[in-house]
C-alpha positions, -999 to +999 in steps of 0.1 A: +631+470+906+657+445+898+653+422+867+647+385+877+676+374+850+675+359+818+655+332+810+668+300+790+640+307+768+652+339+761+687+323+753+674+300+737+655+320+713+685+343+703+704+318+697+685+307+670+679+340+656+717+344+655+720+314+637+691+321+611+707+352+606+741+333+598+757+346+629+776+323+652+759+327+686+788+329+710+778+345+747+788+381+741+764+381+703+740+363+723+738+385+750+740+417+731+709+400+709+692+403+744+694+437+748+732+436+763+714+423+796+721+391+811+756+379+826+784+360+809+776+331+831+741+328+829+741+328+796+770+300+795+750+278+821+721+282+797+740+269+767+751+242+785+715+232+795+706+235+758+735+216+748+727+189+772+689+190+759+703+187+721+726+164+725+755+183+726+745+204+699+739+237+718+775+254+732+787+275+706+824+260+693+850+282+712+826+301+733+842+310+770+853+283+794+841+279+822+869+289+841+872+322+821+833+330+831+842+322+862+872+350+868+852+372+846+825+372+878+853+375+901+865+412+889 
């Protein structure tokens, strides 16, 4: 059975283990803290939710663009 996706909890929640363990929590840490499930783009639209929700605070600083997630998904 095919997995329903990653949750924005579940980014949300290695995130901040990443950055209690001092790690920055860019999409590929992130998703391998997941259990290397989860695609590049979910995970980006997630961290821009969070970000939104935080004021901004959420997208990790030089994380992948939007267009490079974008051609990523069209290989």
């Amino acid at each position: 059975m095919a997995r329903a996706g990653v949750t924005k909890g579940e980014v949300q929640r290695a995130r901040v283990a990443l950055i209690k363990a001092g790690r920055h929590p860019s999409i590929d840490a992130i998703r391998i803290e997941l259990g290397n499930t989860g695609s590049k783009a979910t995970i980006f639209r997630h961290l821009k939710e969070i970000a939104a929700d935080e004021g901004g605070a959420g997208l990790p600083q030089g994380s992948v663009s939007e267009e490079g997630v974008a051609s990523e998904n069209e290989k």
